[in-house]
BADO-895482 format. One line per 5 residues: number of its first residue (from 1); their letters; for each residue x, y, z of C-alpha. Coordinates in Angstrom, 1 decimal, decimal comma. Each point is the difference from the previous one (the first is absolute). Layout:
<atoms>
NUM> a> X Y Z  ...
</atoms>
This chain:
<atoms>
1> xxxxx> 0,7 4,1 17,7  2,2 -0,3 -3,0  -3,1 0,3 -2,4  -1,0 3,3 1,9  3,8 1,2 0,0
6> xxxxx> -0,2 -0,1 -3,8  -3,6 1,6 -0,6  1,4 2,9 2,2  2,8 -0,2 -1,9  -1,6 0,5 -3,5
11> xxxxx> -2,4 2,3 1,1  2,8 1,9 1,8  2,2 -0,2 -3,5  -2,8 1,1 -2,1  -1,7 3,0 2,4
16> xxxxx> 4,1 1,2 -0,1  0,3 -0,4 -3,6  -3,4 1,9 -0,8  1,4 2,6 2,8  3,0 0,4 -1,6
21> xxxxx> -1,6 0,9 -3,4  -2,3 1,9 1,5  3,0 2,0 1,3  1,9 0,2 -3,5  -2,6 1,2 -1,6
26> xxxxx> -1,1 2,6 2,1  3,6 0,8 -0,2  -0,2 0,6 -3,6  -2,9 1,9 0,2  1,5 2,4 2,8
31> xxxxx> 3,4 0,0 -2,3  -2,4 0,7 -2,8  -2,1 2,9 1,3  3,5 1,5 1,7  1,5 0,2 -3,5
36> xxxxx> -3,5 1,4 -1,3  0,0 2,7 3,0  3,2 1,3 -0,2  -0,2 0,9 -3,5  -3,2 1,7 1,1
41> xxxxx> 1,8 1,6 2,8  2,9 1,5 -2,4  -2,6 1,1 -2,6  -2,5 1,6 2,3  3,2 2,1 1,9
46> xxxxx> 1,4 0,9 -3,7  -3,8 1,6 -0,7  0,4 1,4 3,4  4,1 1,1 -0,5  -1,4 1,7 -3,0
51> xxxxx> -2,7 2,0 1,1  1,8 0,5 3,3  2,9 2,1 -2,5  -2,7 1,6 -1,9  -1,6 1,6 2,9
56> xxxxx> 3,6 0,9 1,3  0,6 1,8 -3,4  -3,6 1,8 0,4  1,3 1,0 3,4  3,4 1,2 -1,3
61> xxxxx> -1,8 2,5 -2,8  -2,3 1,1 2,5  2,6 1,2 2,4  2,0 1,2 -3,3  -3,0 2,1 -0,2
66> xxxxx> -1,0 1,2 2,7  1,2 3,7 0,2  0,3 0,6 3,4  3,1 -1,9 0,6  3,3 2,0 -0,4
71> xxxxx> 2,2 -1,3 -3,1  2,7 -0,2 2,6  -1,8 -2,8 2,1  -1,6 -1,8 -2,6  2,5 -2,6 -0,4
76> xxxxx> 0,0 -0,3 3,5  -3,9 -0,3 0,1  0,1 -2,7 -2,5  3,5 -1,6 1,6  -2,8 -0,5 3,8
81> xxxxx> -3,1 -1,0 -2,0  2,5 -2,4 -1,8  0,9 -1,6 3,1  -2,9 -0,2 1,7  -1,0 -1,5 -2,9
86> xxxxx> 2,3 -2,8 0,3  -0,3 -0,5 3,6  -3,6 -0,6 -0,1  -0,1 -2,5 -2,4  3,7 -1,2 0,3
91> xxxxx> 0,5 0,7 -3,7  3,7 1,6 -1,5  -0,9 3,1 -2,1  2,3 0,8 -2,5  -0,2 3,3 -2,4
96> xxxxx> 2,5 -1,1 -3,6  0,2 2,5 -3,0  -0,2 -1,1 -3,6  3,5 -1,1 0,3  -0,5 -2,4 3,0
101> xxxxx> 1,8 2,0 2,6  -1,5 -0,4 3,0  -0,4 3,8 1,2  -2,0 -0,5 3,0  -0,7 -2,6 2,0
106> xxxxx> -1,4 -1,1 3,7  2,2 -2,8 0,0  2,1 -2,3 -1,6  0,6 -3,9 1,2  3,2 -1,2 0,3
111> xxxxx> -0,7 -3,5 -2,3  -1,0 2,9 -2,7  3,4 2,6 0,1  2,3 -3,2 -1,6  -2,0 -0,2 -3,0
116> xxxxx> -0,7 3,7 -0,6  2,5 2,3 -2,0  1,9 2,8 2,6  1,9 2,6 -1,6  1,3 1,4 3,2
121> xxxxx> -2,9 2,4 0,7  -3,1 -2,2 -1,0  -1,7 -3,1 -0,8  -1,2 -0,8 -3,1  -2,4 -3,0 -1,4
126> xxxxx> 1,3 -1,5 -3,0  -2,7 -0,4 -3,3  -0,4 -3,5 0,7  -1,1 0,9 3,6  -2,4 2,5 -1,3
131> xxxxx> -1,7 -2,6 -2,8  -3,8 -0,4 1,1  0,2 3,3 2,2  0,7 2,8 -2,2  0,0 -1,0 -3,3
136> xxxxx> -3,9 0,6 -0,2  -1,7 3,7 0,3  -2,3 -1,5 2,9  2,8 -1,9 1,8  0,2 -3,6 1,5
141> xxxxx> 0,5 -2,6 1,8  2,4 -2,8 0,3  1,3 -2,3 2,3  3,3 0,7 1,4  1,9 -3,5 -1,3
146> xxxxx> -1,5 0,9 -3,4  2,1 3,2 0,0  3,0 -1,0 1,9  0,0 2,3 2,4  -1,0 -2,0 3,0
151> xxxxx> 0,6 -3,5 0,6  -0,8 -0,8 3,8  -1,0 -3,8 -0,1  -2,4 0,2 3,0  -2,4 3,1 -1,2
156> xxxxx> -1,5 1,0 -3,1  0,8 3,5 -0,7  -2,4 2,4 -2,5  0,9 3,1 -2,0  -2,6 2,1 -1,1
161> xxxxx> 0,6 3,6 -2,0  -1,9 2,4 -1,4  0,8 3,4 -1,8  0,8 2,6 2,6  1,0 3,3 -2,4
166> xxxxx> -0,4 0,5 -3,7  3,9 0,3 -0,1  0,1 -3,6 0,2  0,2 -0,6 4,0  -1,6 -3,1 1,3
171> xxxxx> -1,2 -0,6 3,3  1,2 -3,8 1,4  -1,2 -1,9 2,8  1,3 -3,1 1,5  -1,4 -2,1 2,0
176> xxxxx> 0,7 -3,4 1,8  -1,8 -2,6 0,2  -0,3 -3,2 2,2  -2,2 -2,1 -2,6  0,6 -3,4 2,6
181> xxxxx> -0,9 1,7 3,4  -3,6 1,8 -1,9  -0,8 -3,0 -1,5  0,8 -2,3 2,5  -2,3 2,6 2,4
186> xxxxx> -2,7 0,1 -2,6  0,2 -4,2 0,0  -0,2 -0,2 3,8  -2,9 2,5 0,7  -2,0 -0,6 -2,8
191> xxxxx> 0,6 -3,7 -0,8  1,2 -1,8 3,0  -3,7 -0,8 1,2  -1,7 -0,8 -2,9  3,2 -2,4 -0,7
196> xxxxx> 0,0 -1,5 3,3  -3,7 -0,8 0,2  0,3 -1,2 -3,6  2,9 -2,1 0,8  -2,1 -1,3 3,2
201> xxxxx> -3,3 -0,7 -2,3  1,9 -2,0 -2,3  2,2 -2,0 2,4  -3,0 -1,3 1,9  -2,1 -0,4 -3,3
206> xxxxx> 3,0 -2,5 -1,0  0,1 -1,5 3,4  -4,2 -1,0 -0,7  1,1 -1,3 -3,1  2,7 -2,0 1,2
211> xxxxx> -1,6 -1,1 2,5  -3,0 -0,9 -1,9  2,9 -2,2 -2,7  2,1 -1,3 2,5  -2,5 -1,6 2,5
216> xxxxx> -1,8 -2,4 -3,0  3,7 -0,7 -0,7  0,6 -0,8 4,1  -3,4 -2,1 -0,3  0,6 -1,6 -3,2
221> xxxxx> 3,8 -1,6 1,5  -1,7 -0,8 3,6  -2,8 -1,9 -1,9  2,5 -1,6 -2,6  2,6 -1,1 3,2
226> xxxxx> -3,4 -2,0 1,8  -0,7 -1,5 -3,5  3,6 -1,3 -0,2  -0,4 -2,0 3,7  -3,2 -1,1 -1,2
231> xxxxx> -2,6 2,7 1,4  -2,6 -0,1 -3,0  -2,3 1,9 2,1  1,6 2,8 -0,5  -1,0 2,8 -2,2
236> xxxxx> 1,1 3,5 -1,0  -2,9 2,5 1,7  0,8 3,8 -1,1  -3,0 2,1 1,6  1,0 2,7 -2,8
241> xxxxx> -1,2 -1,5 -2,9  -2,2 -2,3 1,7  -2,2 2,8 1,1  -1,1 3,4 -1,7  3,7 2,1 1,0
246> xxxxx> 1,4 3,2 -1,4  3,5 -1,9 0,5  -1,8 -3,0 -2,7  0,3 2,5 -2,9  4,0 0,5 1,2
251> xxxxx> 0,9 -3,8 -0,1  1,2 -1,3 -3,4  -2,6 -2,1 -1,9  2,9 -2,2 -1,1  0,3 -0,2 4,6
256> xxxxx> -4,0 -0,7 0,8  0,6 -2,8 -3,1  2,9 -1,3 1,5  -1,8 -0,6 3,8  -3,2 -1,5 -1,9
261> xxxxx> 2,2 -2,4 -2,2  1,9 -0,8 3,1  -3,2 -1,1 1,8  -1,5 -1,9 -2,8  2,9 -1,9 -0,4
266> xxxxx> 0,3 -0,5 3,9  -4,0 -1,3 -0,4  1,2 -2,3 -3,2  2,8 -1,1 2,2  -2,6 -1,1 3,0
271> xxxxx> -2,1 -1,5 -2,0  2,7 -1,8 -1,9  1,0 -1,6 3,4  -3,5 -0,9 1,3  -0,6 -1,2 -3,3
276> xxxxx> 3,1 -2,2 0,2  -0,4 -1,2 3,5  -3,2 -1,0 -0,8  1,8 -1,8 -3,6  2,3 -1,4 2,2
281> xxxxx> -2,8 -1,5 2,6  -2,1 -1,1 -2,7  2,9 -1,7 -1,9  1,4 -1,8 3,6  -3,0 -1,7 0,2
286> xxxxx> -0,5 -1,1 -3,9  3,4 -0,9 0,6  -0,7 -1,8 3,5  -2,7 -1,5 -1,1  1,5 -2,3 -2,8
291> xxxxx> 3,2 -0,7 1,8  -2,1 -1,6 2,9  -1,4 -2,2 -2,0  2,7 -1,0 -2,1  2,5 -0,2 3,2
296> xxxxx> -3,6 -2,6 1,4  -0,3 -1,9 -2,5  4,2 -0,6 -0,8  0,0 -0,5 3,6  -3,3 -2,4 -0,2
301> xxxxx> 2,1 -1,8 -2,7  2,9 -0,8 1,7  -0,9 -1,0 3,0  -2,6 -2,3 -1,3  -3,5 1,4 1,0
306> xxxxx> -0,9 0,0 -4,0  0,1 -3,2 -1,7  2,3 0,0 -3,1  -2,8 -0,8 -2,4  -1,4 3,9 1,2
311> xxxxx> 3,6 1,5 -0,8  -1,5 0,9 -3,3  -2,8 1,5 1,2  1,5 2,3 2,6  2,9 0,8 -2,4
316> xxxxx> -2,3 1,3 -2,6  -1,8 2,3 3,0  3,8 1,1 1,1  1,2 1,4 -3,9  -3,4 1,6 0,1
321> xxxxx> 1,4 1,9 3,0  3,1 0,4 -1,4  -2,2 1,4 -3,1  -1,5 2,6 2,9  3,9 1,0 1,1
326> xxxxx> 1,7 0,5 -3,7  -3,5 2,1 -1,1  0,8 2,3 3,0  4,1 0,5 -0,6  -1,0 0,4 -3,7
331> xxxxx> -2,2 2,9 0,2  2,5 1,4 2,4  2,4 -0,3 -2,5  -1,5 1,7 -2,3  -1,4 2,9 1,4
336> xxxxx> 4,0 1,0 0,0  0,8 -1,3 -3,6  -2,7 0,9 -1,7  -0,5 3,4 0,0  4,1 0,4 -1,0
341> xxxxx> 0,2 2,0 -3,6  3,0 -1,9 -0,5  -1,5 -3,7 0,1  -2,8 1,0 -3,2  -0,1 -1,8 -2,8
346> xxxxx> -2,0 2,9 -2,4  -1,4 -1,3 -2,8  -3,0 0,6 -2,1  -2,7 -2,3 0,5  -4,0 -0,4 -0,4
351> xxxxx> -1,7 1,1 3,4  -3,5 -1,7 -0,7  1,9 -3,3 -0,5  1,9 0,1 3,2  -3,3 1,0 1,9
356> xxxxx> -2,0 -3,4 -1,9  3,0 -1,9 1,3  0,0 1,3 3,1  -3,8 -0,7 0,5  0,7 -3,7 -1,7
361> xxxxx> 2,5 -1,0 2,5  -3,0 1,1 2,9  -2,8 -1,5 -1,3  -0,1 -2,4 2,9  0,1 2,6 2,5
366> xxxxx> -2,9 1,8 -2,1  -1,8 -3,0 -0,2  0,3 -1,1 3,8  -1,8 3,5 1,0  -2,4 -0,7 -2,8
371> xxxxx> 1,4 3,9 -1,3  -1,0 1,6 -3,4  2,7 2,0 -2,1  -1,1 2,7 -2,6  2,8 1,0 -2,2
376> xxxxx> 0,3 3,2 -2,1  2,8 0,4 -2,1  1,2 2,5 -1,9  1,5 -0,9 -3,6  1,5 2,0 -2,5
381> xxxxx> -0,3 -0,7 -3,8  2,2 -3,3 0,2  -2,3 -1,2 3,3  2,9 0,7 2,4  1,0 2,2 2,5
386> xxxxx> 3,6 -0,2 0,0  2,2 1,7 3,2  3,3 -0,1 0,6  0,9 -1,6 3,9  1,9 -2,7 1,6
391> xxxxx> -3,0 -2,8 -0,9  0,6 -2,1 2,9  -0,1 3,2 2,1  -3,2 1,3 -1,0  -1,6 -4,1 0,4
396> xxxxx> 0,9 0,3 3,5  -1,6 3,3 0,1  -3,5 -1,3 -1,6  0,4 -3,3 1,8  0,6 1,7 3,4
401> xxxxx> -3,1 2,4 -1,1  -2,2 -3,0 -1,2  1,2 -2,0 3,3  -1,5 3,0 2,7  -3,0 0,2 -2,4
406> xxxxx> -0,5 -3,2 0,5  0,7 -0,6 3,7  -2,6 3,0 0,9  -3,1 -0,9 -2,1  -2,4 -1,6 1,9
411> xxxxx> -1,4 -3,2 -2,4  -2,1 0,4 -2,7  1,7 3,6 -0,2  1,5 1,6 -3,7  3,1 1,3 -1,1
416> xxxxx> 0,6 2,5 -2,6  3,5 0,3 -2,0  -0,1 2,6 -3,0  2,9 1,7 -1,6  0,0 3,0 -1,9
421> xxxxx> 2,6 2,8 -2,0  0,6 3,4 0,4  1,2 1,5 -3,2  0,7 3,2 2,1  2,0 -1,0 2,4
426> xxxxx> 1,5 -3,3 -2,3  -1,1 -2,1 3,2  -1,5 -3,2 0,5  -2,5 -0,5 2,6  -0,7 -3,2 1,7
431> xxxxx> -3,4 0,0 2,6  -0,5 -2,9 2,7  -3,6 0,1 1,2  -1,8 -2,1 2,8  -3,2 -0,3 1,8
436> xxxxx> 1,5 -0,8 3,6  -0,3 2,4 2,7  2,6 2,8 -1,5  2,6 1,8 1,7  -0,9 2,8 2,5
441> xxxxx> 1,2 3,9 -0,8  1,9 0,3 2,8  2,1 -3,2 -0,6  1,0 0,8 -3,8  2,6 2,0 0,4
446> xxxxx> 2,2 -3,1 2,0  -1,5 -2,9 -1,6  2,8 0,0 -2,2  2,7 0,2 2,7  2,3 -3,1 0,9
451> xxxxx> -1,4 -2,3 2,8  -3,4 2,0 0,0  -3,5 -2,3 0,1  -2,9 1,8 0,4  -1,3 -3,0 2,5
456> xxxxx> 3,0 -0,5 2,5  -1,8 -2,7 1,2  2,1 -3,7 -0,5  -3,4 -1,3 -1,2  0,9 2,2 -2,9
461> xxxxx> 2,7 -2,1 -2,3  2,4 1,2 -1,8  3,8 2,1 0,4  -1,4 3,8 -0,3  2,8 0,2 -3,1
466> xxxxx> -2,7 -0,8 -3,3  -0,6 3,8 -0,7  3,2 1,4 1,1  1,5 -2,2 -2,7  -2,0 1,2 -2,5
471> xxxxx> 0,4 3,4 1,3  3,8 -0,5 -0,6  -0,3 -1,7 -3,0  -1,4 2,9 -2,0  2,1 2,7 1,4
476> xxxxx> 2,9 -2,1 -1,5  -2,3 0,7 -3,0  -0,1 3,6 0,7  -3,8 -0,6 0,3  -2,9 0,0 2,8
481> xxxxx> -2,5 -1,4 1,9  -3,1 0,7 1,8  -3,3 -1,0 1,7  -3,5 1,3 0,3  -3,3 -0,9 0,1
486> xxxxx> -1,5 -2,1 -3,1  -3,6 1,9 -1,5  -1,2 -3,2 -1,4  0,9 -3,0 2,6  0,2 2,0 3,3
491> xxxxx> 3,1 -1,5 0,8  3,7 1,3 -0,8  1,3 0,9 -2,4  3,9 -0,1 -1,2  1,7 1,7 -3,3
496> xxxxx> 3,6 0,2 -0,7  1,1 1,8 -3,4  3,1 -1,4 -2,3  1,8 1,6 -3,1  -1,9 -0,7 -3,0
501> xxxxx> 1,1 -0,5 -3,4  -0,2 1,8 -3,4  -2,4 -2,6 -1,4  -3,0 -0,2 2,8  -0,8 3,7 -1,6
</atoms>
């Protein structure tokens, strides 16, 4: 329950994080596009403002010329079409000579009359209020913070002029504007589906992938708590990337890695343990097996059921048992001493003389299975071929090589030992050939793992440890080892590299 508590709880946390980006961003977008839209809002109703006082001054000379309106109502003609002017469109219209008095106007806010001049009788706009509006033969338009006339914070107000006489009179229109409520109606009607949907697309395209992150996570930690009590059974089983999935491609590569490293290790780990139940099996009864007779024949002894004058003979057959016990605890103790970088010894030495020595010191063995050696060496101009290894390490790696050569080739059989120098990689290789019955394909890749024997049988002598120390051995060397099939015996066949020197060029 606690397990599933804190999947929800990371997949709650990260589909809330991801939402809350998601969020932010559109944000900025909207924030973005609002700033973009009012600017397009002011400038369109300035190009509007400004053809809008145009047509108004077109209107004005019309009616200026249209002769069959009495002189005497005129002013009153243009006073009504003023107005209704600026009731329709909510616009102030303002009539100023070249002097900036205001001489006829529909209306005039009261915001505006504190920062025009009044001389008793009528308002006047100062010069800088009239900078962008009349100082040009074709008029203007301006903002009304840029001129100082207006300055209410909650609307944007326009001024827009344009010649009215030839005397110098300009026609003015102001107009207010609520730049917040347009665009804020522009944002809702034209953008509050597309956002939404997009916002709902993207939400639920993040909870996929989340989903599609998060559960290999929730498998990987159920899989790694039954591996802590001891489940090696388990394993990590993402249909997704186990099967052809659109939601594969959206899972990290560094993710599907993770799940299949996690599983081979999980696989090393179970075969580890079968391999050491069966190490420790095997090594009970080699261990049993001596210790019976010793304790029998120490027992025998003492109690009198063998004659002293066969105390010698028993003895000898006990420290041969004893022999049996210290080989086993030996090669245990190597397979964790050996392969330490720490405990080498480097030094630079002949390889074809350790490998003659090496065969020397098993001639009897050889000789016992009636066994033919070939041996190819390679020599450089001084007939060496010097390397540069802890010596007694690398013995126990030929011996060890030699001995399971050995053990597997039926009598009468051949072994093959050659060495040989690569001058492009500045390696030495060493090659350990038999005629037994070789090592099959789908046992090479563990036959170098601790406590594995390709025969489990107890038939089968030995620890399971040999090739795991030589494994360990050269990779304190930096260097490797591997098995196939040997082309001219039929058996197997091992090579393992190791630095060469300057010289064996």
């Amino acid at each position: 329950m606690t397990e599933i508590k804190k999947t929800s709880s990371v997949y709650f946390r990260t589909v809330l994080s991801l939402t809350v980006c998601t969020i932010i961003v559109f944000a900025i977008l909207c924030l973005i596009y609002y700033q973009q839209m009012s600017k397009s809002i002011i400038s369109d109703q300035k190009t509007s403002l400004y053809q809008a006082v145009k047509d108004t001054s077109d209107g004005y000379h019309m009616i200026n010329a249209d002769s069959s309106i009495d002189e005497s109502e005129r002013s009153t003609v243009f006073g009504t079409y003023f107005h209704a002017l600026a009731a329709a469109d909510q616009i102030h219209i303002w009539v100023v000579d070249s002097d900036g008095r205001i001489t006829s106007y529909t209306d005039i806010p009261g915001e505006v009359t504190g920062q025009l001049k009044y001389d008793g009788s009528v308002y006047s706009m100062t010069r800088t209020q009239l900078q962008g509006l009349t100082d040009s033969t074709e008029g203007g338009v301006v903002t009304g913070t840029q001129n100082g006339l207006f300055s209410d914070p909650s609307h944007v107000w326009l001024s827009a002029a344009y010649p009215l006489t030839y005397s110098g009179d300009f026609l003015i229109i102001h107009k207010s504007i609520d730049v917040q409520q347009e665009t804020m109606w522009m944002l809702s009607n034209g953008l509050a589906v597309p956002v939404i949907i997009s916002f709902a697309v993207a939400l639920f395209l993040f909870i996929l992938m989340t989903r599609s992150l998060v559960n290999p996570i929730r498998l990987l930690s159920d899989v790694a708590r039954k591996v802590t009590k001891g489940d090696l059974t388990a394993r990590i089983h993402v249909p997704e990337i186990e099967k052809e999935s659109p939601v594969k491609y959206v899972i990290a590569d560094e993710l599907s890695e993770m799940i299949t490293s996690v599983n081979q290790m999980i696989e090393r780990l179970e075969a580890q343990e079968n391999d050491r139940r069966v190490f420790i099996s095997s090594i009970a009864h080699d261990l049993r097996t001596p210790l019976t007779s010793i304790k029998g024949f120490l027992a025998a002894m003492l109690d009198g059921t063998i004659p002293p004058e066969k105390f010698e003979h028993y003895l000898k057959i006990t420290k041969t048992e004893v022999d049996r016990i210290q080989t086993l605890t030996t090669a245990m103790t190597e397979a964790s001493t050996l392969g330490k970088k720490d405990t080498l010894k480097p030094k630079m030495f002949d390889i074809n003389d350790l490998i003659r020595e090496t065969l020397t010191s098993m001639e009897k063995l050889l000789q016992d299975k009636k066994l033919g050696v070939q041996l190819e060496t390679y020599k450089d101009d001084d007939g060496t071929l010097m390397t540069v290894a802890d010596r007694a390490a690398i013995m126990r790696v030929v011996y060890n090589l030699l001995f399971n050569a050995i053990k597997f080739t039926p009598e009468d059989g051949e072994l093959a030992v050659t060495t040989d120098y690569s001058a492009q990689s500045g390696q030495v290789i060493v090659t350990v050939e038999d005629s037994g019955p070789g090592i099959p394909k789908d046992k090479r890749k563990r036959i170098f793992d601790s406590f594995y024997k390709i025969d489990e049988s107890r038939t089968n002598p030995g620890s399971g440890l040999g090739l795991y120390i030589c494994k360990e051995i050269l990779l304190a060397h930096d260097q490797m080892i591997y098995v196939d099939e040997s082309p001219i015996l039929g058996g197997a066949r091992f090579k393992f590299t190791l630095q060469g020197t300057r010289n064996a060029e």
